[in-house]
N, C-alpha and C positions, 0 to 999 in steps of 0.2 A: 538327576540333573548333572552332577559331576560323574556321573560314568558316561554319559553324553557327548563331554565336551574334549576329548581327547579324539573322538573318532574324526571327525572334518579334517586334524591334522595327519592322523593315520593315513586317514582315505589320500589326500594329499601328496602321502609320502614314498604310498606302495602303488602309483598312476602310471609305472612303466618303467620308470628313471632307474636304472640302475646306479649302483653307488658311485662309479668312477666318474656317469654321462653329469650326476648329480656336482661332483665336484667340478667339472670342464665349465658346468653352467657359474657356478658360485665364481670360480677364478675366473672367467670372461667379464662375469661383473663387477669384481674388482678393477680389476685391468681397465674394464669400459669406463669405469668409475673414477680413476686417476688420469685415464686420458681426457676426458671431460672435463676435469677440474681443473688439468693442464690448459687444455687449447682454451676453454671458458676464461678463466687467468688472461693469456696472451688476446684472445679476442677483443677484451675489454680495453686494452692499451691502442688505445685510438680514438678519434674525434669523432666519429659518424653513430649514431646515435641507435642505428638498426646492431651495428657490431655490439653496441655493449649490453643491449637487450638479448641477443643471441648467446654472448658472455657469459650473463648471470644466469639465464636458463641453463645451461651448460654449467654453470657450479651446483645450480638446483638440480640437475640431473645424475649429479657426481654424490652429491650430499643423498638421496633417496636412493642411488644403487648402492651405498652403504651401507646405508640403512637397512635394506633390503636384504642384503646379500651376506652383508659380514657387520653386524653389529657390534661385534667389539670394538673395532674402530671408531665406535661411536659411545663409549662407556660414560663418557662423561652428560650424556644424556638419558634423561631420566625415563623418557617414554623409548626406548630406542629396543629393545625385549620386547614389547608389547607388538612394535608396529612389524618388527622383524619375524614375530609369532601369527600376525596377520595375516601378513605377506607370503606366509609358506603355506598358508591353508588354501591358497590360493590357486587354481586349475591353473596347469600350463599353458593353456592357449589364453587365458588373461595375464598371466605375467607376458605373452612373449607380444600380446596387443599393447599391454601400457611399457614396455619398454623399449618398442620399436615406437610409438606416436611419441614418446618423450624424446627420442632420439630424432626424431623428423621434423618436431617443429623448430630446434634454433636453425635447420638448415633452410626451410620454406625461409624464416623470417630471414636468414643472413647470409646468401648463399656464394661462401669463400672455401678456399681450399683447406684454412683454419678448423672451419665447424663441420665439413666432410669430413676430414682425419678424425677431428676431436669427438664424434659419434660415430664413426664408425664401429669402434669394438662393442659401445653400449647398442648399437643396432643387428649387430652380429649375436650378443646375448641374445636379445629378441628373438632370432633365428632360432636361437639352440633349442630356447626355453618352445619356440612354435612346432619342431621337428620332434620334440618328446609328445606333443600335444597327439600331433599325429600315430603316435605308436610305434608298436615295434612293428619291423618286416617279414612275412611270412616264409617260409622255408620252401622250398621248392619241391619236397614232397608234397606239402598241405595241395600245393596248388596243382601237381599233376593228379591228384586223388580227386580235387573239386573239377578239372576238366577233363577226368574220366568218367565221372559222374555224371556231367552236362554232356559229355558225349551220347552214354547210355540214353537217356533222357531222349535224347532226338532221335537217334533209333528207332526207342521206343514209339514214337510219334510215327515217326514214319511209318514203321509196319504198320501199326495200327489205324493211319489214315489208308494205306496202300490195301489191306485187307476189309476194311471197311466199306472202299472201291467196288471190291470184285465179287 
């Protein structure tokens, strides 16, 4: 059972990302994560009741890409390892879904030039983490090989429908 439990994070870690694509995402999250905590901050400073709901979402949002992304900044929490260790086991096309819906909802709910900026870069992470999901790009060898192949292929059809004919 413990030689089990390191593979989910392996599998995880070797998903395509190379180590540089791996750090662009973690510093996007950061970045996304202070800018959120910023405009979240400034949102809240006003009277209209939809901003300050939008606000704290946006510090909640800043607090979990912390979390998520750079744990130390969060040492004085005691689960903050654990959830950080969750969060990596985690496929890339679900980090980049709950980090773009985390980023989308204080904008539905509040929709200012404040909480656009202020989610922007945490919706940008989203992006990055959904484009690893995708994979890497094939080479343009691979691809001239596979539609020389499909070329043969129809050829092949041809004569053999055309001699089939005659």
């Amino acid at each position: 059972a413990a030689a089990a439990a390191p593979e989910p994070a392996a599998a995880s870690a070797d998903e395509g990302m190379t180590w540089w694509y791996r750090w662009l995402c973690r510093i996007a999250g950061v970045i996304g994560g202070m800018s959120c905590a910023c405009a979240g901050l400034w949102n809240c400073v006003t009277i209209n009741p939809l901003n300050i709901a939008a606000g704290v979402w946006m510090m909640l949002n800043a607090f979990v890409l912390f979390l998520c992304e750079a744990p130390f900044c969060c040492q004085f929490i005691e689960f903050a390892n654990s959830v950080s260790a969750r969060a990596d086991r985690l496929r890339a096309w679900q980090k980049a879904a709950f980090y773009c819906g985390m980023a989308v909802f204080p904008v539905m709910l509040s929709l200012t030039l404040t909480t656009l900026f202020g989610n922007a870069i945490a919706f940008a992470t989203g992006v990055l983490y959904g484009l690893s999901a995708l994979g890497k790009k094939g080479d343009a060898i691979s691809y001239a090989r596979i539609h020389q192949q499909q070329k043969q292929m129809d050829e092949e059809k041809l004569t053999g429908t055309l001699e089939g004919q005659a």
